[in-house]
KOLBAVEX-609857 format. One record per residue (C-alpha): residue number from 1; residue in one letter; x, y, z. Coordinates in Angstrom, 1 decimal. Layout:
BEGIN
   n res   east  north     up
 NUM   a      X      Y      Z
...
***
This chain:
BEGIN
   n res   east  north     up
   1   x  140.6  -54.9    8.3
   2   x  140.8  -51.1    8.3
   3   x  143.1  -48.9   10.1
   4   x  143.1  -45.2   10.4
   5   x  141.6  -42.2   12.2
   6   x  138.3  -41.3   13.0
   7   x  137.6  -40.8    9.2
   8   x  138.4  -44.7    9.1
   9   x  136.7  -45.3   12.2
  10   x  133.4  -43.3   10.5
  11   x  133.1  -40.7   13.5
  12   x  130.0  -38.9   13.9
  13   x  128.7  -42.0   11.0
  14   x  127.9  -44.9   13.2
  15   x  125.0  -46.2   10.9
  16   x  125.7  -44.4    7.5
  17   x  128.1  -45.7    4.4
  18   x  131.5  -45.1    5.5
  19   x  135.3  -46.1    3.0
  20   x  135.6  -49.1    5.2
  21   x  132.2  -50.4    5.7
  22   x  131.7  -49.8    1.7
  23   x  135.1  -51.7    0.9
  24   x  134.3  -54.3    3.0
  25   x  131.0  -55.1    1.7
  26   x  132.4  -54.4   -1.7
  27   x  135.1  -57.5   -1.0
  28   x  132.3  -59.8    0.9
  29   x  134.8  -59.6    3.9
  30   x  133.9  -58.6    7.6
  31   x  134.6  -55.3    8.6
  32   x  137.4  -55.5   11.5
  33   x  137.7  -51.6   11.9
  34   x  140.8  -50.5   13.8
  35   x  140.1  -46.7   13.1
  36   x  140.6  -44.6   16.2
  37   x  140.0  -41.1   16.5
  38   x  142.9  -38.7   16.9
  39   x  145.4  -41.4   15.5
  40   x  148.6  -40.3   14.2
  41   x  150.5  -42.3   11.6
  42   x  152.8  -43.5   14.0
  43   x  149.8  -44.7   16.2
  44   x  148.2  -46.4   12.9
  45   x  151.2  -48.4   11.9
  46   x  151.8  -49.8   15.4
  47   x  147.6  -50.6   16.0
  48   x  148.4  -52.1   12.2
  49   x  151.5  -53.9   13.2
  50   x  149.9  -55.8   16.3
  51   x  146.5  -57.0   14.4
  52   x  147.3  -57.5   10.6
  53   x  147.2  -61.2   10.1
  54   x  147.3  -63.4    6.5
  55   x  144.4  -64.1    4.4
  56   x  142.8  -60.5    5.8
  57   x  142.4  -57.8    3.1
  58   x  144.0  -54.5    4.4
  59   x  143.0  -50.9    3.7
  60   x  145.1  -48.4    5.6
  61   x  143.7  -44.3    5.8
  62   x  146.8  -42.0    5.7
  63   x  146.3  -38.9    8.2
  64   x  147.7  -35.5    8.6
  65   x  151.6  -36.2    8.5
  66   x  151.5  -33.1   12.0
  67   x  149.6  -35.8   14.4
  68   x  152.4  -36.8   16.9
  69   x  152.1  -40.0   19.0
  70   x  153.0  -40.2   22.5
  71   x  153.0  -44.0   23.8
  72   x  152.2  -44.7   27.0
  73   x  153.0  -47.6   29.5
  74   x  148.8  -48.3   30.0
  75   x  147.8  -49.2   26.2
  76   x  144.0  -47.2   27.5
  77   x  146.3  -44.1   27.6
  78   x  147.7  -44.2   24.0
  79   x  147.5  -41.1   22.6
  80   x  147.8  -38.7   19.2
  81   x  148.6  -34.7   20.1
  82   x  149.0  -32.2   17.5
  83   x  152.7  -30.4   17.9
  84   x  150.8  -27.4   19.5
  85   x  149.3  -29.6   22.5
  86   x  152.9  -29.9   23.9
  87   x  152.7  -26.4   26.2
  88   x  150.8  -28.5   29.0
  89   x  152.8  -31.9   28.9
  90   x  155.5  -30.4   31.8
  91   x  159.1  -31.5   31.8
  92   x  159.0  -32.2   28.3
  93   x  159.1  -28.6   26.9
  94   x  162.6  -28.2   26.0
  95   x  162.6  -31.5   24.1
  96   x  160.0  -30.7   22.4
  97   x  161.4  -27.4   21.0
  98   x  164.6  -29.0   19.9
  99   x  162.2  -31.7   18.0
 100   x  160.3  -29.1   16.5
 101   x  162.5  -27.0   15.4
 102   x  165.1  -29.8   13.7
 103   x  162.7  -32.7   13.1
 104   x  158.9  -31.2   12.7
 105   x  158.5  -30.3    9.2
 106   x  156.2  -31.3    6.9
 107   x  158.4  -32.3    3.8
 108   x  160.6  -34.7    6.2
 109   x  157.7  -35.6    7.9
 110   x  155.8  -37.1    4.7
 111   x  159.3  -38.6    3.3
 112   x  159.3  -40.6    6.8
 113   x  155.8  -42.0    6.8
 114   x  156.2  -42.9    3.7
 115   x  158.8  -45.0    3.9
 116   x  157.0  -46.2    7.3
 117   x  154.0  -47.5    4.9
 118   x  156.2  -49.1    2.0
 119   x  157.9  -51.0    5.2
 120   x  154.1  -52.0    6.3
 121   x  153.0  -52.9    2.3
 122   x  156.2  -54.8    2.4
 123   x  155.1  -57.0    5.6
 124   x  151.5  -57.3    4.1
 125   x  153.0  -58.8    0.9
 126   x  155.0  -61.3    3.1
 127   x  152.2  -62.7    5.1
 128   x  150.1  -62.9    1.8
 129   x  147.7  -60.5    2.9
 130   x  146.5  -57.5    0.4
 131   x  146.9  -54.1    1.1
 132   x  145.5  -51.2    0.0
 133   x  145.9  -47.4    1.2
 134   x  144.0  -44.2    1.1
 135   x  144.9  -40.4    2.5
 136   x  142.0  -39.5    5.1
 137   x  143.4  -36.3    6.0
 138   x  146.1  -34.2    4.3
 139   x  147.9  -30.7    3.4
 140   x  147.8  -30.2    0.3
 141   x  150.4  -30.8   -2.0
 142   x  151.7  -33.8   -0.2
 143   x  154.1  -36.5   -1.1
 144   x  151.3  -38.7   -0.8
 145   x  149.7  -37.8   -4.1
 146   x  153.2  -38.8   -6.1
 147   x  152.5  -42.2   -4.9
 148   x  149.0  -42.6   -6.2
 149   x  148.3  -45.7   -8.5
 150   x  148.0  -49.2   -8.4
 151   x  147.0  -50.2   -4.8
 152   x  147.6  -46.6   -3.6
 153   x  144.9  -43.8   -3.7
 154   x  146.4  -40.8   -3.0
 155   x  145.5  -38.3   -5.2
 156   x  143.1  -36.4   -2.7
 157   x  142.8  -37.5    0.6
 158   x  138.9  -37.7    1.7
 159   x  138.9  -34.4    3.9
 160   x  140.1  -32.5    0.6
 161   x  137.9  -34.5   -1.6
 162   x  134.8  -33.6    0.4
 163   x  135.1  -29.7    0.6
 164   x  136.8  -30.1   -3.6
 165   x  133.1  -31.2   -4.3
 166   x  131.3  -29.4   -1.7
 167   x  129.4  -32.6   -0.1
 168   x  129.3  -31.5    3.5
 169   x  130.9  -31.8    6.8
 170   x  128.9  -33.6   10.2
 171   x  128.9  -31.4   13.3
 172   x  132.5  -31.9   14.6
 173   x  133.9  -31.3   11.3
 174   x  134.1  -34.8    9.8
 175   x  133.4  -36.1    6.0
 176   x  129.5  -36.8    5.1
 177   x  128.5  -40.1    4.7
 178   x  127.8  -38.7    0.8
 179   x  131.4  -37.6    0.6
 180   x  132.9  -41.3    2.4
 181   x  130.4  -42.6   -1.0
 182   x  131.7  -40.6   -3.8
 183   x  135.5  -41.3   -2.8
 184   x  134.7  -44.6   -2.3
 185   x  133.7  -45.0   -5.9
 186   x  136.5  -43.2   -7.1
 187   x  139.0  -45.3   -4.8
 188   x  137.3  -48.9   -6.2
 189   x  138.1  -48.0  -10.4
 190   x  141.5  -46.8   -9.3
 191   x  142.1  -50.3   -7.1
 192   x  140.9  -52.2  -10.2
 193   x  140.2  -55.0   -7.6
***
């Protein structure tokens, strides 16, 4: 089971090696790919939270800690905005400055999804299910790389990796399928699985 953005969900890679087709054939386990595109962290954990059942190997993409989710009542109207999307959503303005200028800031913002994925590694452990996580998309520095090791690779997220080594972006801006290869090879000695 993978869960992420469209880096997870291999946007723009339908047929081409992507981390979670390459980690699932690596485990002889189907793929059953959650990725969405746009996903925040928030929507990830939730999507995660609803499907993640025992016996099922787990591998979780970290995004970009800015990704905001706004839930909706119709589950086909869930939705990840970026903080500077707010100007058009009417009635909420006001909120959204307060928010912004007490809670959005990257440093509190890592610390918080952090904890949110120790809380979700933590459920994974209960049901018996293994779990393994990756950063997609990132700032650089980010609290994520402290956390690398073990069943955490977070020393470069994929999005960093693939401009670090110069292996090419698709049209809309996404990893190559030669980047998703090379940081999947990296990810697999780190995971000693």
């Amino acid at each position: 089971m993978a869960f992420g953005c469209s880096i997870v969900q291999g946007e723009e890679l339908k047929f081409k090696p992507t981390v979670a087709k390459l980690f699932a054939e690596y485990l002889n386990e189907p793929l059953l790919n959650y990725g969405h595109p746009g996903s925040s962290n928030d929507q990830i954990l939730f999507t995660a939270g609803e499907h993640i059942e025992a016996g099922h190997t787990i591998l979780v993409g970290i995004t970009e800690v800015s990704r905001v989710f706004w839930p909706h009542h119709n589950e086909f109207s869930l939705k990840s905005y970026k903080q500077d999307q707010h100007d058009n959503k009417t009635g909420m303005k006001d909120v959204l400055e307060i928010w912004y200028k007490y809670c959005y800031h990257h440093i509190p913002l890592e610390q918080y999804y952090l904890k949110r994925y120790k809380h979700l590694e933590k459920y994974c452990r209960e049901l018996g299910a293994k779990v393994y996580f990756f950063t997609s998309l990132a700032s650089q520095p980010s609290l994520f790389e402290k956390q690398h090791g073990g069943n955490w690779f977070t020393k470069i997220s994929l999005d960093n990796f693939c401009d670090a080594r110069e292996l090419g972006r698709q049209p809309k801006g996404h990893p190559s399928s030669e980047a998703h290869k090379q940081y999947f090879e990296e990810m697999i000695k780190e995971y000693k699985i």
